[in-house]
RODO-2510 file (C-alpha; in nm, 4 decimals, decimal comma):
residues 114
     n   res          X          Y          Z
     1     x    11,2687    11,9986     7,7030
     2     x    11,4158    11,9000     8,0548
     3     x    11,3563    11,5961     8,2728
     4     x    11,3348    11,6810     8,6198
     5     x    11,3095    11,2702     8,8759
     6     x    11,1835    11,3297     9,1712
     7     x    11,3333    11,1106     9,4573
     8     x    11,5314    10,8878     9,2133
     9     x    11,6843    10,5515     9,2809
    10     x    11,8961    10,2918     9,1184
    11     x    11,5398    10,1603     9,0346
    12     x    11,3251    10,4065     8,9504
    13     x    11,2211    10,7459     9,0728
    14     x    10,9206    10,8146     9,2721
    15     x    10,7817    11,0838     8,9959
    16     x    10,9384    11,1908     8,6600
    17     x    10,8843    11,5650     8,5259
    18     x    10,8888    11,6023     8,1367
    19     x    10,7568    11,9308     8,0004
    20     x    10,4192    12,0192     8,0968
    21     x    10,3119    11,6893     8,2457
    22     x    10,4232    11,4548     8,5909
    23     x    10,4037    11,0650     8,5687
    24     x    10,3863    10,8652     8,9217
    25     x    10,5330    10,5096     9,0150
    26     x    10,3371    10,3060     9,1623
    27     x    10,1826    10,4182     9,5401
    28     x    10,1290    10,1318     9,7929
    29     x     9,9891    10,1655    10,1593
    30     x    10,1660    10,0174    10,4189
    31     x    10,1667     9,6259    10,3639
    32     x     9,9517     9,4081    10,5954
    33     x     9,6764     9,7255    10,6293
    34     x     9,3684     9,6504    10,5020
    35     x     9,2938     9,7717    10,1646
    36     x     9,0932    10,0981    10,3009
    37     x     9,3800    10,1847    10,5060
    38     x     9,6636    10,0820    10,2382
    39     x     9,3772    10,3149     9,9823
    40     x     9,4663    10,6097    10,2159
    41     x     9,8401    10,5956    10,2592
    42     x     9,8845    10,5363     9,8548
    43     x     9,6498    10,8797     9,7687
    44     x     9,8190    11,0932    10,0786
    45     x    10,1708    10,9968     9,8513
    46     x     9,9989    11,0745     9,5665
    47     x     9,9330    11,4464     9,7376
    48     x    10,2822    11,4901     9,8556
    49     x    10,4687    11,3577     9,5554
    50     x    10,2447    11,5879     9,3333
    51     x    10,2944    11,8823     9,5797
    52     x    10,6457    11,8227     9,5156
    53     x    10,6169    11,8345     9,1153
    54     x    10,4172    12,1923     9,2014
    55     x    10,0422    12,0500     9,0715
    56     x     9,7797    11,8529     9,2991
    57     x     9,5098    11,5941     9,2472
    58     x     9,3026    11,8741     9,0517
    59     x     9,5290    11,8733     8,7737
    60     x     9,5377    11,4481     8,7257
    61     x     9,4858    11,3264     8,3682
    62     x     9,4964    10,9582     8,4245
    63     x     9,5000    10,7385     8,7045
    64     x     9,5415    10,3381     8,6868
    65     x     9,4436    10,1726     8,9596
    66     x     9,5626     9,7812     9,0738
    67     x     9,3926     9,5549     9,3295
    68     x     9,4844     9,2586     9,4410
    69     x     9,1584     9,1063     9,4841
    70     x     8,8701     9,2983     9,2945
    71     x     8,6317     9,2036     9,5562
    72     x     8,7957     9,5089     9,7067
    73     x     8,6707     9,7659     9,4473
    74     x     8,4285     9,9185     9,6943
    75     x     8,6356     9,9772    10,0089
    76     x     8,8758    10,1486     9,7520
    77     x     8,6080    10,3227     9,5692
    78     x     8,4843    10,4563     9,9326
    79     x     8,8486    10,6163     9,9550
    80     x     8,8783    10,7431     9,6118
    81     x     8,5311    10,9231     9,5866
    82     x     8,6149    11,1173     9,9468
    83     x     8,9743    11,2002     9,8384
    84     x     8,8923    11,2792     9,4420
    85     x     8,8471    11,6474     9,3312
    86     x     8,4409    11,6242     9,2077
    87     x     8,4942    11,9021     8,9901
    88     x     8,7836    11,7318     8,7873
    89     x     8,8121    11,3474     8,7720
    90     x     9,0710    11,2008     8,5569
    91     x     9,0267    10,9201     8,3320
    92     x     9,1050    10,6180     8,5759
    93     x     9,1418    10,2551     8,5045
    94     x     9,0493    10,0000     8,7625
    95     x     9,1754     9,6014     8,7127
    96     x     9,2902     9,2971     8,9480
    97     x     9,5964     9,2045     8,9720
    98     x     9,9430     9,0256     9,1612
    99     x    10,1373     9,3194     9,3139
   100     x    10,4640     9,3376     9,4210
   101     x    10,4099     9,0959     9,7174
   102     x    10,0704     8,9505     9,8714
   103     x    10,1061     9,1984    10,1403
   104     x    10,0093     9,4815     9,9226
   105     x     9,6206     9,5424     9,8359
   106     x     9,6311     9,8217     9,5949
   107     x     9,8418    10,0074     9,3825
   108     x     9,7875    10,3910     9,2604
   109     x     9,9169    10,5241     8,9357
   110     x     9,8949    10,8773     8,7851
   111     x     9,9642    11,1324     8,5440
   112     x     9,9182    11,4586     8,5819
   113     x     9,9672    11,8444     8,4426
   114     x    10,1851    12,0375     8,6172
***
């Protein structure tokens, strides 16, 4: 079975292809936007990054999602539940947590079928 990175770096890559099936990194928002705003940016690279793996959000499996400060779980719920496909919501995962730097408010992870 073939691996296929998308946009890989000495780090990491920004999605990983194995068989049927596309994992994400980590999406952020721009740091120092609020968390709606940071919500936004994170799901639009969600779109492209599974556009570029040939699925969309219609085909996610999982999603994990980090906040820095659960207080936030409704602003980000308010963004998820508009962007979401009703007819097929994944499994998702919601917990607080320190991200990458205080500047960041949320953090989107997913898997998906391709």
């Amino acid at each position: 079975m073939t691996i296929r990175r998308i946009e890989p770096g000495t780090r990491m890559s920004a999605a990983v292809v194995h068989g049927d099936t596309v994992y994400l990194a980590g999406q952020v928002g721009t740091a120092g936007d609020d968390v709606t705003a940071q919500t936004m940016t994170a799901l639009a690279e969600v779109d492209r990054l599974l556009a570029l793996a040939g699925t969309d959000k219609s085909k996610i499996l999982n999603a994990t999602i980090w906040l820095a400060d659960i207080a936030d779980f409704g602003k980000m719920n308010a963004v998820w539940d508009a962007w979401v496909d009703p007819a097929n919501p994944p499994a998702r995962a919601t917990g607080e947590s320190k991200l990458a730097t205080p500047d960041y408010l949320v953090e989107v992870i997913v898997i998906a079928a391709v």
